[in-house]
N, C-alpha and C positions, 0 to 999 in steps of 0.2 A: 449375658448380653446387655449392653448398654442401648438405650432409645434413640439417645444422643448421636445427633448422624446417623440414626437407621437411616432405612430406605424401604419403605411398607406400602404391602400392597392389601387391600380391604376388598373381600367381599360383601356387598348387599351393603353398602356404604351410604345410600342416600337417606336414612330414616335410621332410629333406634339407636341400639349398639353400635351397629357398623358406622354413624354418624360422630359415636358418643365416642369412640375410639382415632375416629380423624381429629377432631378437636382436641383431644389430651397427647397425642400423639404429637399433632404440629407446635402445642404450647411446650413441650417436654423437647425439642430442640428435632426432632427427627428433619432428615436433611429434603428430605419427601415421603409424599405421601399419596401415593396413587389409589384413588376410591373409586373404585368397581362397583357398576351399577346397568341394568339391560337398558336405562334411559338415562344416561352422565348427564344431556344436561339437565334433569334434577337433580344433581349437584350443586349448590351455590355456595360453595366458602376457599374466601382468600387463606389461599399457599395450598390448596388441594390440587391434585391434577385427576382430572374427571379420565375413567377410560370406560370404554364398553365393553362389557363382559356379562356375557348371561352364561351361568356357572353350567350348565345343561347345555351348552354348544361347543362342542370340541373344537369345530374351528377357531370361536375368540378364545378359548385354552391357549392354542396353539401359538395364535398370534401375539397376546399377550405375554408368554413366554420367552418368545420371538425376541420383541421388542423393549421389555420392561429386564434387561440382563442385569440390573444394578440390586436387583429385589434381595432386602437381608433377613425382612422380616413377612411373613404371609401370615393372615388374621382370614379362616375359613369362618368368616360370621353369615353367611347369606344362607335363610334357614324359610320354609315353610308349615304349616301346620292345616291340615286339611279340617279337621274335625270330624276324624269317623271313625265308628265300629267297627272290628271283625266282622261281625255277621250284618252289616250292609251292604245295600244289594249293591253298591257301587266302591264297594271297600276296596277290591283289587287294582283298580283305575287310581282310587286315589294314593292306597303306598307307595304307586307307582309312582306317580308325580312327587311325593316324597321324599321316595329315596334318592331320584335324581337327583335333585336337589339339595338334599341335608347328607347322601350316604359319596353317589358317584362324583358329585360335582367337588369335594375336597380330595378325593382319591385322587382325583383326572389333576385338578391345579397344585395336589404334593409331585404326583409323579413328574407333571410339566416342570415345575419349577425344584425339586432338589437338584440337579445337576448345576442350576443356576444359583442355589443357596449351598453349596459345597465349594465354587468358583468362587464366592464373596466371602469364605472363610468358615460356613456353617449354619449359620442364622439360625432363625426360630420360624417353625409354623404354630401356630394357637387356631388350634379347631373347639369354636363353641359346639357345647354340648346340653346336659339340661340334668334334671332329677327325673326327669321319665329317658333314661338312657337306666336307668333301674328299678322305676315302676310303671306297672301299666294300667291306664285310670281309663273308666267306661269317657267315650267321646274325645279320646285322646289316643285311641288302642294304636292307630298306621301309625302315628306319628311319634309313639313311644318307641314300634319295632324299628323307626328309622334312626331316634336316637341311639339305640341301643346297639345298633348296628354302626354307627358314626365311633361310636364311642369303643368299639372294637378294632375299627381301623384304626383308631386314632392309639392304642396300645401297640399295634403292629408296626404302624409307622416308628414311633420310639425305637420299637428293635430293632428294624431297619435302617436306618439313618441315624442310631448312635455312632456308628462306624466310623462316618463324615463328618461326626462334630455340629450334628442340627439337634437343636434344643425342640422337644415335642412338650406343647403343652394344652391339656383337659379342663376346657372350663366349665363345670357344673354348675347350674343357676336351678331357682324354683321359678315365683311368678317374680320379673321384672316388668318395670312399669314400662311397656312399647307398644304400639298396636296390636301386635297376637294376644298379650291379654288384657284387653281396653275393655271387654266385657265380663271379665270374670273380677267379683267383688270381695278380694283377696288384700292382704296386707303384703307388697311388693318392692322388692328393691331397685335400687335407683339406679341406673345403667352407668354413669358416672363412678359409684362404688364401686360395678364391677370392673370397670376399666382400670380402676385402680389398685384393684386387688391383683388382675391379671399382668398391669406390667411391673409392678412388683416382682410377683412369681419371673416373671423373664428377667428381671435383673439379677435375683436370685439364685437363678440355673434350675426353679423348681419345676417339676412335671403335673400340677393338679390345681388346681384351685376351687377351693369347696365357697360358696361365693355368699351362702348367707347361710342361718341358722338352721332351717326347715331341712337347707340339702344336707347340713352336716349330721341332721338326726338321720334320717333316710340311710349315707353312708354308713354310720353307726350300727342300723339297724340290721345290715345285712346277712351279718354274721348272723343273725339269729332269725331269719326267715321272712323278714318283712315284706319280702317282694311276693308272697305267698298268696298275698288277700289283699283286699282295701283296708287300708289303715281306717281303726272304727268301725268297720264295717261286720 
């Protein structure tokens, strides 16, 4: 798939990624760029078109759908991270808010929109994912199980909607420099790289994108048990 004259629509568009993806997006000729956000007007950039969408309401699903029928490309980037254990006593509340979020809310806007990405010849979805979509690290446990679970839809999807001609693509990242890890004092990749690496992979036809070095050891390691334990641990 070519960028060129896309027509994309961005979740969680007003900050990070989803930000770093409208800008490379609109310089790279896409013909629009629809950035989805539960407060559009925090939005401010020329040639964007703000819409409201909070990924967890079926209604703006719905409507979105609706009305956005030109969509060639969808970018599931609108992701949260709770910060909790298993065994905290408020754990279950928070996968909860999780999974909406990072698991239902790309299910809900692939199902809305592939009949609309099958009418515009196929398109692409690109559901970001993470390196805890394969490991699961104390203070990160819900929000590993929700990667990990994103990261199963997002293989099913592929099987699904090969059929139609939609290109399904997995972006895998460690720590990127965005607010989620503004406090962990980690050596982090620059969201710009991954945006670049990711529409590559879509010009490509490719399905994965392992996004820096850390996740490619990670992947690597799986064959051989790594998700076993804490790495060093």
């Amino acid at each position: 798939m070519d960028v060129k004259n896309s027509v994309v629509l961005i979740t969680g568009a007003n900050r990070g990624l989803g930000l770093a993806f409208a800008r490379a997006l609109l310089a790279a000729g896409a013909k629009k760029v629809y950035t989805g956000a539960r407060r559009p007007e925090t939005i401010v950039m020329s040639g964007a078109i703000p819409v409201k969408l909070d990924v967890t309401s079926s209604d703006d699903i719905t409507r979105v759908a609706r009305e956005l029928t030109d969509v060639t490309l969808l970018i599931n980037n609108a992701g949260i991270a709770e910060g909790s254990n298993f065994l905290d006593a408020d754990s279950a509340a928070k996968a909860k808010r999780e999974l909406d979020v990072n698991v239902f809310g790309p299910l809900e806007l692939s199902k809305a929109f592939a009949p609309v990405l099958a009418k515009n010849g196929g398109g692409t979805i690109v559901n970001i994912l993470s390196i805890l979509s394969w490991l699961n690290l104390p203070g990160w446990s819900t929000y590993s199980l929700s990667k990990a679970a994103a990261w199963s839809l997002t293989n099913g999807l592929r099987n699904e909607l090969k059929g139609q001609g939609t290109q399904v693509v997995a972006v895998h990242v460690a720590y990127m420099d965005t607010d989620m890890t503004r406090g962990v004092q980690v050596a982090k990749v620059n969201p710009d790289d991954v945006v670049r690496q990711t529409l590559e992979a879509i010009a490509n036809n490719e399905s994965e994108v392992i996004a820096d070095g850390l996740t490619a050891q990670v992947q690597q390691g799986l064959g051989s048990g790594v998700y076993l334990g804490i790495p060093g641990g």
